[in-house]
C-alpha positions in Angstrom: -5.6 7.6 1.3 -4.8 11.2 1.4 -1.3 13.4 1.0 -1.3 16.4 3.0 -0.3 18.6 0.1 0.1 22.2 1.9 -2.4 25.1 3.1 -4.8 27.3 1.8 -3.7 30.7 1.0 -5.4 33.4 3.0 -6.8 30.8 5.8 -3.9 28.6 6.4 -5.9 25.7 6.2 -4.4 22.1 5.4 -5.1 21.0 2.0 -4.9 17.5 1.2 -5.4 15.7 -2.0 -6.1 11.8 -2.6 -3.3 9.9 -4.2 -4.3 9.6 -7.9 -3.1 9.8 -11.1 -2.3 13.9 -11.7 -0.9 16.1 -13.7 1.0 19.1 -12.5 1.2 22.4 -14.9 2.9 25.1 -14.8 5.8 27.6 -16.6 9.1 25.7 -16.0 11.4 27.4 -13.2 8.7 30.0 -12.2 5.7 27.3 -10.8 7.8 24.9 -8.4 6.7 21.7 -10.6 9.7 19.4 -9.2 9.2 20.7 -5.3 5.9 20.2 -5.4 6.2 16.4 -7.0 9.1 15.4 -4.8 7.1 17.1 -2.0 3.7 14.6 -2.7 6.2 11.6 -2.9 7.5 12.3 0.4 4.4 12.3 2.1 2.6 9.8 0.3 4.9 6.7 1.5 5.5 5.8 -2.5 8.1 4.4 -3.7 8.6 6.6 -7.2 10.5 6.6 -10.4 11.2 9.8 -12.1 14.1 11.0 -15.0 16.0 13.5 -16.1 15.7 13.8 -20.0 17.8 17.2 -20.7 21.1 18.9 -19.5 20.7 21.4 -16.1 17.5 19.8 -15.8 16.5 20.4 -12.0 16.1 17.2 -10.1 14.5 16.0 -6.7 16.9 16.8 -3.7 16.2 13.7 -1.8 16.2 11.2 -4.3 18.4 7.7 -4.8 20.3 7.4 -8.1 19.3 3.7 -10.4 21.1 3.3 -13.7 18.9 3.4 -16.8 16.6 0.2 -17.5 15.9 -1.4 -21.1 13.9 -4.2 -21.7 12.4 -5.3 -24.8 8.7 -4.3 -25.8 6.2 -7.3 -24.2 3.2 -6.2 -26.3 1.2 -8.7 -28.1 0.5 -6.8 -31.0 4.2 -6.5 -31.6 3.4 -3.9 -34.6 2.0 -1.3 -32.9 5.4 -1.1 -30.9 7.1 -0.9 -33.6 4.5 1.8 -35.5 4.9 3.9 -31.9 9.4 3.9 -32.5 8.5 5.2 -36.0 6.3 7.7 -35.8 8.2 9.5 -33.0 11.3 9.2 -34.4 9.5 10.5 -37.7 7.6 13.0 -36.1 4.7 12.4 -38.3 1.6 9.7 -38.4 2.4 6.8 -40.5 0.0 5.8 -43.1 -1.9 2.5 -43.8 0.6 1.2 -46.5 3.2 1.6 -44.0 1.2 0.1 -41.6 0.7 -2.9 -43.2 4.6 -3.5 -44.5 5.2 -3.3 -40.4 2.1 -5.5 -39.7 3.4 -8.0 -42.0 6.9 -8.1 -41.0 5.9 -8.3 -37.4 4.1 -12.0 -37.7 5.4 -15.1 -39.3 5.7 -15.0 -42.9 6.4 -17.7 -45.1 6.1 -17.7 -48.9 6.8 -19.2 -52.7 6.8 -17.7 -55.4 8.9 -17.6 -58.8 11.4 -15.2 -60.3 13.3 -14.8 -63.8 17.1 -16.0 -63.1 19.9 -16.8 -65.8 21.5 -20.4 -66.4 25.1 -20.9 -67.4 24.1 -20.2 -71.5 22.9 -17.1 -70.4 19.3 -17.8 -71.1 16.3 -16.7 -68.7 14.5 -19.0 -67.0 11.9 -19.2 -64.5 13.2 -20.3 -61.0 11.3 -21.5 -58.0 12.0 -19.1 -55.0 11.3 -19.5 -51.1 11.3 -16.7 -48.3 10.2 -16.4 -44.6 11.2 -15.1 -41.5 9.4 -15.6 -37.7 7.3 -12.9 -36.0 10.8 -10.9 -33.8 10.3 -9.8 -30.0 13.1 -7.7 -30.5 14.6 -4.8 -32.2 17.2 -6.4 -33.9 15.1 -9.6 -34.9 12.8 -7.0 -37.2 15.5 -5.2 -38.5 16.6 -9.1 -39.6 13.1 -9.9 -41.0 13.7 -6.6 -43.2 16.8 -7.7 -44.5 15.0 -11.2 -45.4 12.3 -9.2 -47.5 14.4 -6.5 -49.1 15.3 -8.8 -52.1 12.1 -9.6 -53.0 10.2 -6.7 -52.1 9.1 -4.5 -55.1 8.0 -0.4 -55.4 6.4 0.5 -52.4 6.8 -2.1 -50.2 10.3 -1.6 -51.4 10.5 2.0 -50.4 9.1 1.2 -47.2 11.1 -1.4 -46.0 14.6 1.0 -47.2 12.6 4.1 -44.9 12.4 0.8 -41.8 16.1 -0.4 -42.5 17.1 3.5 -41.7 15.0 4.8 -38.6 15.8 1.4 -36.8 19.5 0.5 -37.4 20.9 3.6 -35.5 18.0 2.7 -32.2 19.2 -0.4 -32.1 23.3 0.3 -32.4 22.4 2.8 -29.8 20.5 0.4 -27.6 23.4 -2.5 -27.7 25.9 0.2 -27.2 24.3 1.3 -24.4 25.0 -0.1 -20.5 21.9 -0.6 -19.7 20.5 -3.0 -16.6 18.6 -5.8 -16.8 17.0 -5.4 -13.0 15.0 -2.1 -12.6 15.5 -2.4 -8.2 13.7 0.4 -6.7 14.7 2.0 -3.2 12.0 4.2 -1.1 10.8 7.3 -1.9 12.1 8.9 -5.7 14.3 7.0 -7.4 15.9 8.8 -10.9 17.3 7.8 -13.7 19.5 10.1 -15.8 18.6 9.9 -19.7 20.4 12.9 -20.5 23.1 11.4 -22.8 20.6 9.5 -24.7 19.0 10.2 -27.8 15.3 11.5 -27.7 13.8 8.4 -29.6 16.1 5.9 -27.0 15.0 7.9 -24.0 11.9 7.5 -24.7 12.0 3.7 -25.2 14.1 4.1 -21.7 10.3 5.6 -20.5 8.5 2.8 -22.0 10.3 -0.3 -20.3 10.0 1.3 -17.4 6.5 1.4 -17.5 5.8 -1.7 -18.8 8.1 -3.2 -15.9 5.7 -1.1 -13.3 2.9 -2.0 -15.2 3.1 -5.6 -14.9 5.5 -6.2 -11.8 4.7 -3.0 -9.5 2.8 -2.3 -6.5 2.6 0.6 -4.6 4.9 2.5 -7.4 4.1 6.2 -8.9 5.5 7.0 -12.8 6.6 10.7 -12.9 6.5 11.4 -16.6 8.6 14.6 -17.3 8.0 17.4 -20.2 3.8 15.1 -21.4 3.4 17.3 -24.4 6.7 15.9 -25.0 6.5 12.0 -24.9 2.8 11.7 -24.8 2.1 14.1 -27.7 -1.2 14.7 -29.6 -2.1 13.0 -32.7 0.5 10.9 -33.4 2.1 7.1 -30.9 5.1 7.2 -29.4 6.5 4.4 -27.0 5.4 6.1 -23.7 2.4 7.1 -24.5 1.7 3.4 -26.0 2.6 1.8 -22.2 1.0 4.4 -20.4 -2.6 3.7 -22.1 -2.4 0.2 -19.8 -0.9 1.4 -16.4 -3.5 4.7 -16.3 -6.3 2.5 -17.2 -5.5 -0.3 -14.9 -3.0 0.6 -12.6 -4.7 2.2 -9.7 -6.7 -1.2 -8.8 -2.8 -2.1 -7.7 -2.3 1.2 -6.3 0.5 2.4 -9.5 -0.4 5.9 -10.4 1.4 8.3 -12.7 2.0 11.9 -12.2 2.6 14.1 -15.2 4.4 17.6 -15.5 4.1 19.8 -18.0 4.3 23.5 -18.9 0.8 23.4 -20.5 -1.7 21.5 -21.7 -1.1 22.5 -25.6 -0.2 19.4 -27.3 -0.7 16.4 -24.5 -3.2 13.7 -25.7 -6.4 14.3 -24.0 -7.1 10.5 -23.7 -4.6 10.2 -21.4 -5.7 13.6 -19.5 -9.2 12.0 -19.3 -8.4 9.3 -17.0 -6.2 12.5 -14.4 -8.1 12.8 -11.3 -6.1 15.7 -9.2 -4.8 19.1 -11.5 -2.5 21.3 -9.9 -2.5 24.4 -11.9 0.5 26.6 -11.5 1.0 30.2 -13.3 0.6 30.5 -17.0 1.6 33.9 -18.5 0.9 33.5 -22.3 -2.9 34.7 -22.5 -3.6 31.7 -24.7 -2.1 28.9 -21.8 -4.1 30.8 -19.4 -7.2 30.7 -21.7 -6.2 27.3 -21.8 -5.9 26.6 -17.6 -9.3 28.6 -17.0 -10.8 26.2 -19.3 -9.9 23.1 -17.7 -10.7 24.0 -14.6 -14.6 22.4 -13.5 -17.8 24.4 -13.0 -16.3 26.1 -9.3 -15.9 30.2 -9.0 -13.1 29.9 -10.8 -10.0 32.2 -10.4 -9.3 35.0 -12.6 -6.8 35.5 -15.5 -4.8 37.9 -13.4 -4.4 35.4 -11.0 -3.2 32.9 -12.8 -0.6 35.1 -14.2 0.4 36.4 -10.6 0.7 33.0 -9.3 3.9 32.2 -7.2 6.3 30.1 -6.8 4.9 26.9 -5.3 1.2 28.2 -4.9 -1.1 26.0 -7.1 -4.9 25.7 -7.6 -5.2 22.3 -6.5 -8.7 21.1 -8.6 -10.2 17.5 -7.8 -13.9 16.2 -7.7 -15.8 19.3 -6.6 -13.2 21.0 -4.5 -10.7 24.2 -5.8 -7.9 25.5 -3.7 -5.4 28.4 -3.9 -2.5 26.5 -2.4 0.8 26.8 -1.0 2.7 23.7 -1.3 4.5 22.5 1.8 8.2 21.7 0.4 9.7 17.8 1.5 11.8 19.1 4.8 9.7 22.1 5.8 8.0 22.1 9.0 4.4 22.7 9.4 4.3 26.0 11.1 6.7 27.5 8.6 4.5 26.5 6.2 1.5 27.6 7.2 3.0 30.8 8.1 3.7 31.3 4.1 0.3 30.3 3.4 -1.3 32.8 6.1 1.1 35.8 4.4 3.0 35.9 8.1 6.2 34.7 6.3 7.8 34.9 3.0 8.2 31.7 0.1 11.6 33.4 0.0 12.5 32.4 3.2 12.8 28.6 2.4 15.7 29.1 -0.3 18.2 30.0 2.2 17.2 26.5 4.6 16.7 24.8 1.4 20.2 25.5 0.1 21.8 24.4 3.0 19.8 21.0 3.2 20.8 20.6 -0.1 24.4 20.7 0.6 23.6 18.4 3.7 22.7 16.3 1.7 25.6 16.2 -0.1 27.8 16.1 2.3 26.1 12.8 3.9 26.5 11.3 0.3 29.2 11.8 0.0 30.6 10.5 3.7 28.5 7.2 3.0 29.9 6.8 0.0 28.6 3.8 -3.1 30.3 1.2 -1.3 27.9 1.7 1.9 24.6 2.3 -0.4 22.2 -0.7 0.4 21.4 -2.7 -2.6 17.6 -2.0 -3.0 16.4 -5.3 -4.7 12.8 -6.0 -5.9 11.6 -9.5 -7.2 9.5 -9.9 -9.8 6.4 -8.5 -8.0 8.1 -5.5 -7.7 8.5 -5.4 -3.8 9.5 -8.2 -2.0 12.4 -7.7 0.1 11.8 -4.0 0.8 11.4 -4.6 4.5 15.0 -5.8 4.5 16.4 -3.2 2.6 14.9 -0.9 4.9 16.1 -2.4 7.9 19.7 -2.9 6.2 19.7 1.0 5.5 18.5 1.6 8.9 21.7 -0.1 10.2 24.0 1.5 8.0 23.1 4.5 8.8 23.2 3.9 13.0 20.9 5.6 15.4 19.2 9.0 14.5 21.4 12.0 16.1 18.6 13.9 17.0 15.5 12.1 16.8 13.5 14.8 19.6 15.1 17.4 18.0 15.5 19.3 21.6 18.9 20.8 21.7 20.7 17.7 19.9 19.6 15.3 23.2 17.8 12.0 22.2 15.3 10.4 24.5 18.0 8.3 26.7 19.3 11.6 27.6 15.7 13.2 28.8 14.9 10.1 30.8 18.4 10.1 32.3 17.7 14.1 33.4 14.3 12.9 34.4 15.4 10.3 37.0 18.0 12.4 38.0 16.0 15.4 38.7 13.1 12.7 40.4 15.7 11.5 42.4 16.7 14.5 44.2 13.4 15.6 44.8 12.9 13.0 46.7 16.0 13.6 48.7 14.5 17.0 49.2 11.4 15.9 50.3 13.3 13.7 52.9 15.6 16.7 53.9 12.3 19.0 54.4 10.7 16.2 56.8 13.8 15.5 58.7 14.0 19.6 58.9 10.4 20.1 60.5 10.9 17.1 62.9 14.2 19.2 63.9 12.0 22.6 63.9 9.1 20.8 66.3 12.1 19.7 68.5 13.2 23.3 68.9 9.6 24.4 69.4 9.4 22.0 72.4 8.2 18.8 71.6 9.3 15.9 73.8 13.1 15.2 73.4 12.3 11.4 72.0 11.3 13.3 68.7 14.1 15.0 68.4 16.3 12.2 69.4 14.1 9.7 66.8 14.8 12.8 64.0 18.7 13.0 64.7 19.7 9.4 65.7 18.8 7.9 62.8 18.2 11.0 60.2 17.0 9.7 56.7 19.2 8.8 53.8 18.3 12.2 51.8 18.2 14.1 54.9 22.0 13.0 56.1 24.1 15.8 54.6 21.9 18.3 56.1 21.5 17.4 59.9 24.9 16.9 59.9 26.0 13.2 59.2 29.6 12.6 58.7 30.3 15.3 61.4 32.3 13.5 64.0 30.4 13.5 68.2 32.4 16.7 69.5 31.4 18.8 66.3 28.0 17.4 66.3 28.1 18.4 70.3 28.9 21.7 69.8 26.6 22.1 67.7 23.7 21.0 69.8 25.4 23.3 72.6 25.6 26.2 70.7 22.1 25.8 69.7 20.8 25.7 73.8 22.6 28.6 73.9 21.2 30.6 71.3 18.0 29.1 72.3 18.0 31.0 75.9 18.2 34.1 74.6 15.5 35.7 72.6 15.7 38.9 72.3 11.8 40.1 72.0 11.1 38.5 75.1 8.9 35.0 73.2 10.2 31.9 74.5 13.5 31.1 72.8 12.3 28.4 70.3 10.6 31.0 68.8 13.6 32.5 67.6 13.6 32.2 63.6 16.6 34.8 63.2 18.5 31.8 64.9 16.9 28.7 63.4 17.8 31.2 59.5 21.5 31.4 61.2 21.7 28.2 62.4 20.8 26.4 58.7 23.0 28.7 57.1 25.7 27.1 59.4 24.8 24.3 58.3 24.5 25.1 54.4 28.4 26.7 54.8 29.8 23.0 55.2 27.7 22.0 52.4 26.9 24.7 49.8 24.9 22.0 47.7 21.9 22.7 50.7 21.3 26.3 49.5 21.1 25.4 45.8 18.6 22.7 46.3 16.3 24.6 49.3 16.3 27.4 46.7 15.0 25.4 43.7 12.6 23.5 46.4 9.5 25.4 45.0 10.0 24.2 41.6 11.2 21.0 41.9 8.0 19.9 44.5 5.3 20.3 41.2 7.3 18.6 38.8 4.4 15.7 39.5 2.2 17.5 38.1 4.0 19.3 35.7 7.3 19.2 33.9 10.0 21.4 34.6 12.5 22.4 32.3 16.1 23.9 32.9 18.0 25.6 30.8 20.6 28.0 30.4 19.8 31.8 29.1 22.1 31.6 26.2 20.3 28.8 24.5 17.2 29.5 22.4 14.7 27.6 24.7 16.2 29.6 27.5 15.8 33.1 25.2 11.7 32.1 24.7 11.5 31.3 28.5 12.7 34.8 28.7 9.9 36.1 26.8 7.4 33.9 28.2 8.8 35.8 31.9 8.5 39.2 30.2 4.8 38.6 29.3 5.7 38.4 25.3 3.2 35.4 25.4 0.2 36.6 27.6 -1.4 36.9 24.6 -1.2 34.9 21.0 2.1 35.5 19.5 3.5 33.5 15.5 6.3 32.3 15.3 7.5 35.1 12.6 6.7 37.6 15.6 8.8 35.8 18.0 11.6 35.6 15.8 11.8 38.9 15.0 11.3 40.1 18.7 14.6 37.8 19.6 16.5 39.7 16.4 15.1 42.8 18.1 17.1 42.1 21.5 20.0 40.9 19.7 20.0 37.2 19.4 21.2 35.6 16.3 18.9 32.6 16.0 17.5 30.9 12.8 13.8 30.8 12.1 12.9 27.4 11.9 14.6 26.8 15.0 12.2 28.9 16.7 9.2 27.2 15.1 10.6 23.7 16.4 11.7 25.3 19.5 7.8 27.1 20.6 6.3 23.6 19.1 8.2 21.6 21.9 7.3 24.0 24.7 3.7 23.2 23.1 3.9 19.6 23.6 5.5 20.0 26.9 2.9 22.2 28.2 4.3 25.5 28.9 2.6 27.4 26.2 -0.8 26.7 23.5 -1.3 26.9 20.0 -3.8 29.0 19.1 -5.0 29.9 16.2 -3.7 33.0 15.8 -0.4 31.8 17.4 1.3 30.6 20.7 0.2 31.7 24.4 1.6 31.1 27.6 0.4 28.8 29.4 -1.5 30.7 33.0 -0.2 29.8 36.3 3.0 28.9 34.7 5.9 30.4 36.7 9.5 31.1 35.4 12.5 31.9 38.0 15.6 32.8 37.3 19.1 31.7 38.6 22.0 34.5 38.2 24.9 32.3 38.0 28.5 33.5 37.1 29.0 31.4 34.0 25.8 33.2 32.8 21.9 33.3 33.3 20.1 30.2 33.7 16.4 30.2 33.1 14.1 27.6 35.0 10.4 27.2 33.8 7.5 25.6 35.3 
């Protein structure tokens, strides 16, 4: 399986990468770390768990809100758990005496042993004395086992167990002060959890039971471990990087992957980096970083140390197996053209802030209308995914039908089919009207009077309003005298049923009772192909109707972006938005009125557009 990550720089090529564990560098706020992550979730069909450890910390836009989950460490070796709190919370590598007072107070213990006491004379005696404790699966059952020791413990192990007592009795009043859930229930795509107001050495056992639950539970789930040189550090355990060593080394059989960011490299265990399959490596301006990224990067032509520097925001060198690409990563919620016009160098990265900004406040806005209450309850069993089909179909109903799921103009596909029928419909009343019409024009032309009696006695359905149904005998008499009339006299001397000044005159007689006649003989031309080709109408205020203007003026004889199209429109005076015009020239695409090329979109030859001056404005009709 492959996510379609973006396009190559320069060519404009689609860049994919296969969904593995990776680690995405890159100088905080400059590199696009978080847009390119939340963009890879999006696309991969993941569900995902990410946090936010610090205040002001930029987050994913589309992402679900779960409370913070704690569970107690499953481990076997219950000791190195506990060795992993304590030397991040130290900061420093504990050594083997330590070790060993942890070791032994993490198993059961049970012991004799004599001391010196005092009886009621005063006088010392020897006294028998028993101590033991059971090996804890908790926090606080240690910290017990400590207390159960501390009498009898002498010099070091004394020390020790004073140095225990002190780093875990404020984790553990932090951790039963804490509202924590029980359930970690996962909803599609990113799901966060905000750490902020937790301590570091808690938010990183926060970390840790989350990976363990993923770890043995999970399916189909991808880790995001923020700020690596952080929690997975370099010489020295910590909690996270204690769980990860499992889920990297085993998780992918189940399809669980985690995806590390990081500013650099400098300080994140290499074990763990060993086992990363995709790099993303985003710009570096210390010399030494740089030195750093250059050096990582496989045996390819590798890029300089300029260009690492000059990197921008959200462009990448996306390294995996034997393949290296400068990259532009495509942002969740930008379309492809848009895109690859960044990529190419036809548009500019700045461009997507502006759309980004206001899909951000969309966003919040929709929030905020569905309020908690309305929030499907995401619930995951044991195996870490059963039920996810009914969550999905319960959100599905909550949220009601898509608005615009064509995207044409705000009309869904009930509304195109209803146009379609409508418009088939009255082409075939046309057709009728044009048959019953020639029989009428053979009748003037001299053809028996059965024929013209067979076209006029019982005119078809579509054909009624225009031979004159629901005229009453004397009118329709008249008529049919009026037209001998006219008939005798020709004036260039051809026999009078030649006359086509008077068969013009005598339909636009006709077309004054009913002015809908005119309308539909003058859109004849266009509606007749619609068999073989669609036909769209629309009005010239619209942006479809502005590119149908351009596709008339020849803008589109030859390849033409999207950018160039765009900027032609601002050029005449139209205030449109960009991507609108990318969505806008891919529809036309699909409906066959222009190509994509490679170097942009070209009218489609033979195409023809017409246009109807009408006094509400200009409508534009394209076939």
């Amino acid at each position: 399986m492959n996510i379609p990550l973006g396009y190559e720089i320069g060519s404009g090529k689609r860049v994919t990468i296969p969904v593995n564990h990776t680690v995405v560098l890159g100088q905080t706020q400059l590199s696009g770390k978080t847009t390119t992550l939340e963009a890879m979730v999006e696309r991969s069909g993941l569900r995902a768990i990410g946090f936010i450890t610090k205040p002001g910390e930029k987050s994913f836009r589309l992402q679900t809100q779960i409370p913070a989950f704690f569970s107690e460490s499953t481990i076997e070796e219950y000791w190195k758990h506990v060795v992993a709190i304590l030397e991040y919370r130290a900061g420093t590598r504990l050594g083997w005496r330590e070790r060993g007072v942890v070791m032994k107070l993490c198993q059961d213990y049970k012991k004799e042993t004599s001391r010196i006491g005092m009886d009621k004379s005063g006088k010392s005696k020897r006294e028998a004395v028993k101590y033991s404790w059971r090996a804890p699966r908790s926090l606080r059952a240690l910290l017990e086992n400590i207390g159960a020791w501390m009498p009898f413990a002498r010099g070091q192990e004394e020390m020790i167990c004073i140095q225990l007592r002190e780093y875990l009795k404020p984790a553990i009043e932090e951790i039963e002060s804490a509202d924590f859930s029980d359930k970690l229930n996962l909803a599609p795509g990113i799901n966060v959890m905000d750490v902020t107001n937790l301590s570091d050495g808690l938010k990183s056992l926060v970390i840790r039971s989350v990976i363990e639950w993923v770890h043995k539970r999970g399916r189909k789930i991808v880790v995001i471990i923020p700020e690596a040189w952080k929690f997975i550090p370099e010489g020295r355990s910590t909690p996270v990087k204690l769980a990860l060593e499992g889920l990297i080394r085993e998780g992918a059989g189940v399809e669980n992957f985690v995806w590390m960011d990081s500013q650099d490299l400098r300080g994140v265990d290499k074990m763990l980096l060993r086992s990363v399959i995709v790099w993303l490596f985003g710009v570096q301006r210390q010399k030494n970083e740089v030195a750093s990224t250059l050096a990582s990067i496989p045996d390819h032509p590798k890029p300089t140390a300029t260009e690492v520097m000059q990197l921008g925001k959200g462009q990448f060198y996306v390294c995996y197996g034997t393949t290296l690409k400068h990259t532009y990563v495509q942002p969740a919620g930008m379309e492809d053209a848009h895109a690859q016009a960044i990529a190419r160098g036809d548009e500019s990265p700045d461009s997507w802030r502006q759309i980004e900004r206001a899909l951000e406040v969309q966003d919040g806005e929709a929030a905020s209308a569905m309020g908690d209450s309305q929030r499907p309850d995401y619930s995951g069993d044991k195996e870490g995914g059963e039920g996810m089909a009914r969550d999905a179909e319960r959100e599905s109903s909550l949220a009601g039908p898509d608005p615009d799921p064509s995207g044409i103009n705000g009309e869904d596909e009930t509304v195109w089919k209803e146009k379609y029928e409508e418009l088939k419909a009255e082409y075939d009343t046309l057709v009728e009207a044009h048959d019953a019409l020639a029989e009428r024009v053979r009748a003037l032309q001299g053809f028996p009077a059965s024929s013209l009696e067979s076209s006029t006695s019982r005119p078809p359905s579509g054909a009624s309003r225009l031979l004159g149904a629901g005229e009453d005998e004397g009118e329709a008499a008249d008529s049919r005298k009026g037209l001998g009339a006219a008939a005798s006299a020709s004036a260039d001397g051809r026999p009078a049923h030649y006359d086509l000044n008077f068969i013009y005159d005598e339909i636009k007689h006709r077309a004054q009772k009913d002015p809908g006649i005119l309308e539909l003989l003058a859109r004849r031309p266009e509606l007749r192909v619609t068999v073989e080709r669609p036909t769209i109408e629309v009005n010239g205020d619209t942006l479809r109707g502005a590119l149908a203007t351009l596709i008339l003026k020849k803008f589109f004889d030859s390849p033409q972006n999207a950018n160039t199209a765009f900027n032609e429109l601002k050029r005449l005076g139209r205030r449109v938005a960009k991507p609108g015009v990318y969505r806008e020239l891919d529809k036309l695409a699909e409906l066959g009125f222009v190509t994509k090329e490679e170097t942009g979109y070209q009218a489609v030859a033979g195409m023809k557009i017409h246009i109807i001056e009408e006094k509400s404005g200009k409508a534009v009709a394209a076939r």
